[in-house]
NUTORPA-728915 format. One record per residue (C-alpha): residue in one letter; y, z, x. Coordinates in nm, 4 decimals. Layout:
% NUTORPA-728915
<site resn="A" py="Y" pz="Z" px="X"/>
...
***
This chain:
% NUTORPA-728915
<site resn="X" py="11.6077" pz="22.2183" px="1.8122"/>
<site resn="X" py="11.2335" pz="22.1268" px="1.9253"/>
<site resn="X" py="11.2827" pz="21.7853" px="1.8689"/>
<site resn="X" py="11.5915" pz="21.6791" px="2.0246"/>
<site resn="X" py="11.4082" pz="21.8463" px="2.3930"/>
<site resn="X" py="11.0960" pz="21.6432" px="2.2839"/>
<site resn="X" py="11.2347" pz="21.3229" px="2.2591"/>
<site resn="X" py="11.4371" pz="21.4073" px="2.6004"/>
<site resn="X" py="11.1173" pz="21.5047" px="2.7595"/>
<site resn="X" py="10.9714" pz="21.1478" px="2.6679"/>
<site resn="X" py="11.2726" pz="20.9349" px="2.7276"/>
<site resn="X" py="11.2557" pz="21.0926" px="3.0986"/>
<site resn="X" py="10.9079" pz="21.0610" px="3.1193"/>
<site resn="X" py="10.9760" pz="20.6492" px="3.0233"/>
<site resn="X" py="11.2569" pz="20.6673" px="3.2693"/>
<site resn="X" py="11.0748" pz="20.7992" px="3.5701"/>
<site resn="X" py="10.7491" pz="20.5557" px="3.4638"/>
<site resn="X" py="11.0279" pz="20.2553" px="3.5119"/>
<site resn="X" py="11.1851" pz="20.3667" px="3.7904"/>
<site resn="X" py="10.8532" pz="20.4048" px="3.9975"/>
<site resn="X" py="10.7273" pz="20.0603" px="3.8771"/>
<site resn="X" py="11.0764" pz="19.8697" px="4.0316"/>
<site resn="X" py="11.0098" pz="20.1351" px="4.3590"/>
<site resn="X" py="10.6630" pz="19.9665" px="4.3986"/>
<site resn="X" py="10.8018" pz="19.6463" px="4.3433"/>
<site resn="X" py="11.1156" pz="19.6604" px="4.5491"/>
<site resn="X" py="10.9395" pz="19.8839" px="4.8618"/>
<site resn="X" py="10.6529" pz="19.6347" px="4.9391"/>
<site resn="X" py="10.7844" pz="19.5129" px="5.2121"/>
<site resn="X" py="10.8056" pz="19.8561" px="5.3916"/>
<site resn="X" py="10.4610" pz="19.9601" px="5.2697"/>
<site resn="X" py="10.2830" pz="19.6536" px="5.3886"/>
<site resn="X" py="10.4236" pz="19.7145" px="5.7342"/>
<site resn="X" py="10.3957" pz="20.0418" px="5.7596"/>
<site resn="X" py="9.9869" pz="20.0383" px="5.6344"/>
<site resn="X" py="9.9610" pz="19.7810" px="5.8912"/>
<site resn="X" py="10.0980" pz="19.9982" px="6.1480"/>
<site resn="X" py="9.8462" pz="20.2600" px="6.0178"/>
<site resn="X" py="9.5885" pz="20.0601" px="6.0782"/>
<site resn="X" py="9.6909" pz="19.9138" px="6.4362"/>
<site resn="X" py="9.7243" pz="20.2816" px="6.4919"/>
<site resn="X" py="9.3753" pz="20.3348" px="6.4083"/>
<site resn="X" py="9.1964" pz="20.0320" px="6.5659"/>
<site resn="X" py="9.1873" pz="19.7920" px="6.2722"/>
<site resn="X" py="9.3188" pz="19.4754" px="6.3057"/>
<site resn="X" py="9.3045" pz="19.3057" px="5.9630"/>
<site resn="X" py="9.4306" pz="18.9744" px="5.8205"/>
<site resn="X" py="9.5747" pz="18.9562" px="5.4392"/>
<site resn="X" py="9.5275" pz="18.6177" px="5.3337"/>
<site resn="X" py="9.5961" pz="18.4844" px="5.0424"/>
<site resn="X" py="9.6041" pz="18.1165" px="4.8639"/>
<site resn="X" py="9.3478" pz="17.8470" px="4.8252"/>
<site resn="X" py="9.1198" pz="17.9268" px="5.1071"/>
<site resn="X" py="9.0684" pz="17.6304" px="5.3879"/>
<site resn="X" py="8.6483" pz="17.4689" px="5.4384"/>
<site resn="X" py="8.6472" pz="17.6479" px="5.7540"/>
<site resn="X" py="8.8174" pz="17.9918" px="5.6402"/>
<site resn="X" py="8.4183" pz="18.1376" px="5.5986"/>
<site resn="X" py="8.3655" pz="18.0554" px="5.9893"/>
<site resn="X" py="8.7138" pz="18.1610" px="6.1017"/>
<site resn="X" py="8.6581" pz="18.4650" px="5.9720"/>
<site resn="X" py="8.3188" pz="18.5278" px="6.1019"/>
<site resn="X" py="8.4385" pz="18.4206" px="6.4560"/>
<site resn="X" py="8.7297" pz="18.6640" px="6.4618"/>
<site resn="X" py="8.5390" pz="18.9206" px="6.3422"/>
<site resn="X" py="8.2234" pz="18.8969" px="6.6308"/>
<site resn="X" py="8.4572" pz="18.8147" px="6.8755"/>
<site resn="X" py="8.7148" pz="19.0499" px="6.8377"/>
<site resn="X" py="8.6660" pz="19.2657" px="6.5546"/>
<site resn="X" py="8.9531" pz="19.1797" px="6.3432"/>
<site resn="X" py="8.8552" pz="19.1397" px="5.9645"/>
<site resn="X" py="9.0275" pz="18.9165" px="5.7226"/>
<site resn="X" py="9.0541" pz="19.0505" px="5.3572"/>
<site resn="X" py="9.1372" pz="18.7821" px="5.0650"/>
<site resn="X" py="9.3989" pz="18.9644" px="4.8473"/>
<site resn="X" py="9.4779" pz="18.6437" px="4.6301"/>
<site resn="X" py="9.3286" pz="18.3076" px="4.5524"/>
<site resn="X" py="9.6100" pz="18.0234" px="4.4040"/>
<site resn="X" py="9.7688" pz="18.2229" px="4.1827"/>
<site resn="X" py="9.9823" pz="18.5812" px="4.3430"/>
<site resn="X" py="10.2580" pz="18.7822" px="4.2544"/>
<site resn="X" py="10.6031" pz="18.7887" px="4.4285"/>
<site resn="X" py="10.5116" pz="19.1382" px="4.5193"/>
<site resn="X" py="10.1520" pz="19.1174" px="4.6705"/>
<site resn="X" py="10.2703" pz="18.7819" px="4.8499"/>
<site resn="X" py="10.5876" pz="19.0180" px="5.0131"/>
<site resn="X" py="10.3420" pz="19.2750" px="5.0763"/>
<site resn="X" py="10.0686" pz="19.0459" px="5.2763"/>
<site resn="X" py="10.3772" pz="18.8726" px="5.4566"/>
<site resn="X" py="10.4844" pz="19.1859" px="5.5778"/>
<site resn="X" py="10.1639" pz="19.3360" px="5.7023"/>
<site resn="X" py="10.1153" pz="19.0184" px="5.8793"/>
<site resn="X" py="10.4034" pz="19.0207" px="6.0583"/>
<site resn="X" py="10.2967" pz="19.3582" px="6.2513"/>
<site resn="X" py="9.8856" pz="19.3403" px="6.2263"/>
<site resn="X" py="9.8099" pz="19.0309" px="6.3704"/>
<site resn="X" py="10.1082" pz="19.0687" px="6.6587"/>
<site resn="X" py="9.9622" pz="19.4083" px="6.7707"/>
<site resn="X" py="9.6055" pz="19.2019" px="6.8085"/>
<site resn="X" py="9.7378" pz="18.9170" px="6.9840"/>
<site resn="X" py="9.8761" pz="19.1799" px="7.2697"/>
<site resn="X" py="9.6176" pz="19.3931" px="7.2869"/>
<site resn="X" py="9.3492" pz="19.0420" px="7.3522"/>
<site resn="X" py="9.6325" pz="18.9022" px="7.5979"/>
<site resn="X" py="9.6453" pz="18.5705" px="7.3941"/>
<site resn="X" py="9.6567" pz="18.4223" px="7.0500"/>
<site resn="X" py="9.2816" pz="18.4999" px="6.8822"/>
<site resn="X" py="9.3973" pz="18.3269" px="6.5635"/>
<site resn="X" py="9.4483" pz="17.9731" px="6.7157"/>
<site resn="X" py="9.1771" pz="17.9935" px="6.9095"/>
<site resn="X" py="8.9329" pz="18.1043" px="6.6386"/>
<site resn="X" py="9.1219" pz="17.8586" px="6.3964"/>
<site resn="X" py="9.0998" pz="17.5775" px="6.6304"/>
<site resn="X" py="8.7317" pz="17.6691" px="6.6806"/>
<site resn="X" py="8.6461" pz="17.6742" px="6.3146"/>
<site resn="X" py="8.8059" pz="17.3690" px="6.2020"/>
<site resn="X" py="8.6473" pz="17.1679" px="6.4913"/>
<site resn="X" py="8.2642" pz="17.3015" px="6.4006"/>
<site resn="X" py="8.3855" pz="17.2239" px="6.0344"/>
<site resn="X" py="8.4832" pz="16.8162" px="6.1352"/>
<site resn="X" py="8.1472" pz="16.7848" px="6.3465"/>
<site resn="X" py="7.9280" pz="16.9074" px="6.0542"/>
<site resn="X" py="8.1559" pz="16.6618" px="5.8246"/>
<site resn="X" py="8.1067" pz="16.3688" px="6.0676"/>
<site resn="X" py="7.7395" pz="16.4322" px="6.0609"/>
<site resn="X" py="7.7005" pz="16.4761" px="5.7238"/>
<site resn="X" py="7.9024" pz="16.1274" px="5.6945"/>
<site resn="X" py="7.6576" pz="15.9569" px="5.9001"/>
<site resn="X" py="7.3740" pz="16.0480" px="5.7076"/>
***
């Protein structure tokens, strides 16, 4: 009789160890949002980015950062999974919202528009040399 409760015991213990992988998976969405609104709550404004990173991404965030102390954090470079991509997307969508209302216009433009303008003049100037 021991072993028939033993195996039970470990095909529940496999069951519950799937069933909270595909609830990480399928709830990152909801978590990504609702740590962003965690940290709008607490004063952090913070950019996920993700992807192969533009020239001017160094200066952007440097510029965002002593300007208006939002912070970018790289989660992923080229290569990022379905569920960290659905994750950043959706703490984006809230994060950098909340930041553009409490500044009264859009800080990312500006900063981006900013950084990839220094980023041509140093080019131009480098050209010319």
């Amino acid at each position: 009789m021991k072993s028939p409760k033993r195996t039970l015991w470990i095909a529940g213990v496999l069951v519950s160890l799937v069933l909270s992988v595909a609830a990480w998976v399928y709830t990152a969405p909801s978590r990504g949002r609702l740590s962003a609104r965690f940290d709008v709550w607490r004063g952090h404004y913070i950019v996920l980015a993700y992807g192969l990173p533009s020239p001017w991404r160094p200066e952007y965030g440097q510029l965002l950062r002593e300007r208006y102390g939002i912070e970018i954090h790289t989660v992923g470079l080229c290569i990022v999974s379905e569920t960290l991509r659905s994750y950043a997307d959706s703490y984006n969508a809230v994060s950098p919202a909340a930041a553009n209302r409490k500044f009264g216009h859009d800080v990312f433009k500006e900063c981006a528009e900013v950084a990839s303008k220094n980023w041509e003049l140093r080019r131009a100037r480098l050209a010319k040399e």
